[in-house]
C-alpha positions as a Markdown table, in Angstrom:
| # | Residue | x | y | z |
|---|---|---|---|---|
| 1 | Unk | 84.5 | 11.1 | 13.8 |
| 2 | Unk | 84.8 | 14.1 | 11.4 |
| 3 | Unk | 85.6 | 17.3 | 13.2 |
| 4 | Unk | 84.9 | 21.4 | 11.9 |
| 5 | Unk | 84.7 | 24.3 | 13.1 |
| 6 | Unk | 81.7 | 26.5 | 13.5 |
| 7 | Unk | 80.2 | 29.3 | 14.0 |
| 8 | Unk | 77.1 | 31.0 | 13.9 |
| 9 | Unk | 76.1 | 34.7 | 13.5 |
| 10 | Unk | 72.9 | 36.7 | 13.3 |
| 11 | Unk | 73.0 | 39.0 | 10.4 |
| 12 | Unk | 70.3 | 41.9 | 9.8 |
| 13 | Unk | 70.8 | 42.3 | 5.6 |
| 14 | Unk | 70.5 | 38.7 | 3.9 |
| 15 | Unk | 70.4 | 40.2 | 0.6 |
| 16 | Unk | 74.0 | 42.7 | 1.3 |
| 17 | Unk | 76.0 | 39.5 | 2.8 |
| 18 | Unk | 75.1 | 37.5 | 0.0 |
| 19 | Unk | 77.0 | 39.6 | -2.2 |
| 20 | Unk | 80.1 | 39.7 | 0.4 |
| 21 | Unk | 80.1 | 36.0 | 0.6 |
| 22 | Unk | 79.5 | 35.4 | -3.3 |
| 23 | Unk | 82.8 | 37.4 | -3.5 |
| 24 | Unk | 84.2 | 35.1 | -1.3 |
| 25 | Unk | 82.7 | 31.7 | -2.5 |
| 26 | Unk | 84.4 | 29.0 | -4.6 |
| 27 | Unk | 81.0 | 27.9 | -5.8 |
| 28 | Unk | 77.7 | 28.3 | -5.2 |
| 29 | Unk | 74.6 | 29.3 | -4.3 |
| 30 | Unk | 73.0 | 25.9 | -3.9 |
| 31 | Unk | 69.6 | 26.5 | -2.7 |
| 32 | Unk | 68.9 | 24.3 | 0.0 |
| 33 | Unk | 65.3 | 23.3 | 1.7 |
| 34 | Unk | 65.8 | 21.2 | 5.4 |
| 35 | Unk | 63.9 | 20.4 | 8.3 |
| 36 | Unk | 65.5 | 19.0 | 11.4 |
| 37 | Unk | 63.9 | 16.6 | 14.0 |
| 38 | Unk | 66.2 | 17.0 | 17.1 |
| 39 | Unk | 65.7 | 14.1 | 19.1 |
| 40 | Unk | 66.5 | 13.5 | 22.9 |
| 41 | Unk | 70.1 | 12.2 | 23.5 |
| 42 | Unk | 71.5 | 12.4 | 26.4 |
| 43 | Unk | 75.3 | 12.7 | 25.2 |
| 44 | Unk | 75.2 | 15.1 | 22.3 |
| 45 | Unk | 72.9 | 15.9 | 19.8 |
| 46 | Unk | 71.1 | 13.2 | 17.6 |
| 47 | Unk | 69.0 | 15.2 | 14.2 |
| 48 | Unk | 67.7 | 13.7 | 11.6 |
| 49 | Unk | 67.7 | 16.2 | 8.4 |
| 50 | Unk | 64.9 | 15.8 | 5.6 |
| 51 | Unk | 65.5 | 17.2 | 2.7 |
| 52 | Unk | 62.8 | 15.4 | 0.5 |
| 53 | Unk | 60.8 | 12.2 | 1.6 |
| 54 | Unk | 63.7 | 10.5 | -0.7 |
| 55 | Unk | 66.4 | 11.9 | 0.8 |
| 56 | Unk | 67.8 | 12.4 | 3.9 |
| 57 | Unk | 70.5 | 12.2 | 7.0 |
| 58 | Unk | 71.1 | 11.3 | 10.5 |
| 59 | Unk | 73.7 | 13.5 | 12.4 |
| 60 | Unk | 75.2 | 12.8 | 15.5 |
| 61 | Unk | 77.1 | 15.5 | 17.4 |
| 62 | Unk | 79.1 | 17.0 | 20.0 |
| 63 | Unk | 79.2 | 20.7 | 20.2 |
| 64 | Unk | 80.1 | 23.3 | 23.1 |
| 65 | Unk | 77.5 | 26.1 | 23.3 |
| 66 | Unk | 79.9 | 29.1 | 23.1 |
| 67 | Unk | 79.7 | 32.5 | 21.2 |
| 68 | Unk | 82.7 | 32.6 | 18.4 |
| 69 | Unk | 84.7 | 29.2 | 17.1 |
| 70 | Unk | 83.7 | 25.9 | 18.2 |
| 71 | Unk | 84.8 | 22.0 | 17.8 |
| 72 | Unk | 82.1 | 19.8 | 16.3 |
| 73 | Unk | 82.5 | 16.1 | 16.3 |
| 74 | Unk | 80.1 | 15.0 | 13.8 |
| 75 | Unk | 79.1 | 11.2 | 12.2 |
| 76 | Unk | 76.6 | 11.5 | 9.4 |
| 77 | Unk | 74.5 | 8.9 | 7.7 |
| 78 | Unk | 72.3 | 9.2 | 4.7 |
| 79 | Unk | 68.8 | 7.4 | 4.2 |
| 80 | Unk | 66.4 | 7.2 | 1.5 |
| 81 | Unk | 63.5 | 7.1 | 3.7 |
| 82 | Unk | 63.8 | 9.8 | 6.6 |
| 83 | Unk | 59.9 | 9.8 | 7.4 |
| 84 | Unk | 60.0 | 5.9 | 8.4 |
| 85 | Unk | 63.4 | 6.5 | 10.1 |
| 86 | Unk | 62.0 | 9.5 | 12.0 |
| 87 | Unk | 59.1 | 6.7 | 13.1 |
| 88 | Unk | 61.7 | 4.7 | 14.3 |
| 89 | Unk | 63.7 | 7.3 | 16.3 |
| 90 | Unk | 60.6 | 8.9 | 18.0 |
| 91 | Unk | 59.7 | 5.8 | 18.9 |
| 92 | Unk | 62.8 | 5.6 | 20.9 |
| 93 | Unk | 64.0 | 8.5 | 21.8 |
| 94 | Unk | 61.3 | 11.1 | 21.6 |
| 95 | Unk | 61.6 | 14.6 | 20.0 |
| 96 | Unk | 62.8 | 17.1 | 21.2 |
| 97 | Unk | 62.2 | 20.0 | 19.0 |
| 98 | Unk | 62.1 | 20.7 | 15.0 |
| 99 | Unk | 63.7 | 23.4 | 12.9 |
| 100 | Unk | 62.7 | 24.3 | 9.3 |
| 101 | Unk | 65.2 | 26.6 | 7.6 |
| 102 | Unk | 65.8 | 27.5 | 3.9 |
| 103 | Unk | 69.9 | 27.5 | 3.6 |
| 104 | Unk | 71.8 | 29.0 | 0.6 |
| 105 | Unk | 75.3 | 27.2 | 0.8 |
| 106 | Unk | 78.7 | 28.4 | -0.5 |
| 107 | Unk | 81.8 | 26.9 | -0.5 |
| 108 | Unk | 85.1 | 28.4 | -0.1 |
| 109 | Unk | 88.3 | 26.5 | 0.3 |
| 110 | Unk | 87.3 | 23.4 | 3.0 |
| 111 | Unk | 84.9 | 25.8 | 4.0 |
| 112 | Unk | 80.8 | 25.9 | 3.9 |
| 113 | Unk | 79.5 | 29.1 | 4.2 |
| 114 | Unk | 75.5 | 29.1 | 5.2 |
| 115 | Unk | 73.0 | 32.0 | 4.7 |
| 116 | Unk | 70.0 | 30.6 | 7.2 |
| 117 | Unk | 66.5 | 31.7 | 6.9 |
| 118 | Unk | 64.9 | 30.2 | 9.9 |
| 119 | Unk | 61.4 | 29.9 | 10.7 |
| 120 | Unk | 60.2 | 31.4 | 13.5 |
| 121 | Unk | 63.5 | 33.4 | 14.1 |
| 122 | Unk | 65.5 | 35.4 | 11.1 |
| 123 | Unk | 68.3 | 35.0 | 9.1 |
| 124 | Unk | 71.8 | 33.8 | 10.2 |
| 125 | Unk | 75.1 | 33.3 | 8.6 |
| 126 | Unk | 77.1 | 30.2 | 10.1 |
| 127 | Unk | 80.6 | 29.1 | 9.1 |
| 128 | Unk | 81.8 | 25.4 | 9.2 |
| 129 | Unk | 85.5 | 25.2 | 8.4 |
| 130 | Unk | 85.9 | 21.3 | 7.7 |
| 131 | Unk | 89.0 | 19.6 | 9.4 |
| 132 | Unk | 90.9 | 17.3 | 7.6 |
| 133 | Unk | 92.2 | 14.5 | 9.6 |
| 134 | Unk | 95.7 | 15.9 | 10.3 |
| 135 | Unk | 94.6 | 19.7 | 10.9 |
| 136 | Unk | 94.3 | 21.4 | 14.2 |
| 137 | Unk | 91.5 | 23.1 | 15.8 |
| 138 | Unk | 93.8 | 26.1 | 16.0 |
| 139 | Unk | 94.1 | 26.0 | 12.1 |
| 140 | Unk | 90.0 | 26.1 | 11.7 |
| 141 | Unk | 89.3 | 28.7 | 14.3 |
| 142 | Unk | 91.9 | 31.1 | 12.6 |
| 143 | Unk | 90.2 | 30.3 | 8.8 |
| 144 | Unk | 87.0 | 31.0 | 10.5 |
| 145 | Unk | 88.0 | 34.2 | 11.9 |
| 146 | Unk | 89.4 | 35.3 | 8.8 |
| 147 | Unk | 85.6 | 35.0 | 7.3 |
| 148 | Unk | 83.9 | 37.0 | 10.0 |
| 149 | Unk | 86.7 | 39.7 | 9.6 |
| 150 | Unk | 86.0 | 40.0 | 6.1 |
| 151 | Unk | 82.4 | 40.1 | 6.3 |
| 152 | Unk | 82.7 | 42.9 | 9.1 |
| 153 | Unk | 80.6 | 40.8 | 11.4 |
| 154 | Unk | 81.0 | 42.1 | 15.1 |
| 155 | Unk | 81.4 | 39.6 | 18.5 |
| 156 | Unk | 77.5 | 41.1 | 19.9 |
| 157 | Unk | 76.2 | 39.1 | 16.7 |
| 158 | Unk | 77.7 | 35.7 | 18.1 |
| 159 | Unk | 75.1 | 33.5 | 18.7 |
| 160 | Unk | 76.1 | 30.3 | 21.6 |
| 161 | Unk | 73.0 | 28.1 | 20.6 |
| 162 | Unk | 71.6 | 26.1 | 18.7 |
| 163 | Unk | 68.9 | 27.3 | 16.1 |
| 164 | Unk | 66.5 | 24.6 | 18.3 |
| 165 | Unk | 67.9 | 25.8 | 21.9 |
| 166 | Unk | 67.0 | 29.6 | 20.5 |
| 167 | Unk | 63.6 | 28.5 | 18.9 |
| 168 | Unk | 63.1 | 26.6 | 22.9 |
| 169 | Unk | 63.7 | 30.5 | 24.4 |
């Protein structure tokens, strides 16, 4: 399973952090358009993302819900027809919520950098420090840390869940 490290933060000027993180970034903005079906799973979290009726991907993953840096064991597998696989997986499993968000990705380093715009509940920033096979947990968190200290963002704008478990409150 591929592993990162994440975290998620809400943030009250989109426009002023996207000049912080452009500073920051590698590369990017890449303009992003997703909606998530969540679907019920009883061991993790099972989503499938849509990104056009052409393209797509099924995630699989195991998160704690904790404020600050947290390991995500992730599997991900594309499709080129997410509506008929989302057929499939209701079918099966039911769904358990949806999230539409429009995401402006950077990259910096092994990390992705997300400015969120979430419908239905503002605009977050969330950090996913990717692990490579041999790297520790310890290693991730610290990168990830680094990013929140240089973006001035303080522990009250945390967030533990997930954009579906906040949308659910």
């Amino acid at each position: 399973m591929a592993r990162n490290i994440e975290i998620k933060a809400r943030i009250s000027n989109f426009n002023d952090l996207a000049i912080q993180v452009a500073a920051l970034a590698d590369s990017g903005p890449f303009l992003l358009f997703q909606q998530d079906t969540f679907f019920n799973c009883t061991t993790g979290f099972l989503k499938l993302r849509t990104f056009s009726q052409s393209k797509g991907e099924l995630i699989y993953y195991q998160r704690p819900s904790l404020a600050g840096p947290k390991l995500s064991n992730y599997n991900i597998s594309p499709t080129p027809n997410p509506d008929s696989l989302k057929l499939v997986l209701d079918s099966a499993f039911g769904i358990l919520g949806t999230v539409i968000k429009k995401r402006t990705l950077y990259l910096s380093g092994q990390t992705r950098i997300h400015l969120d715009q979430v419908e239905g509940l503002g605009d977050f920033l969330e950090i996913e420090v990717v692990l490579g096979e041999n790297e520790t947990a310890a290693l991730g968190e610290t990168i990830a840390q680094n990013l929140l200290d240089r973006l001035k963002l303080l522990p009250d704008q945390l967030v533990s869940a997930s954009y579906l478990e906040l949308l659910k409150s």
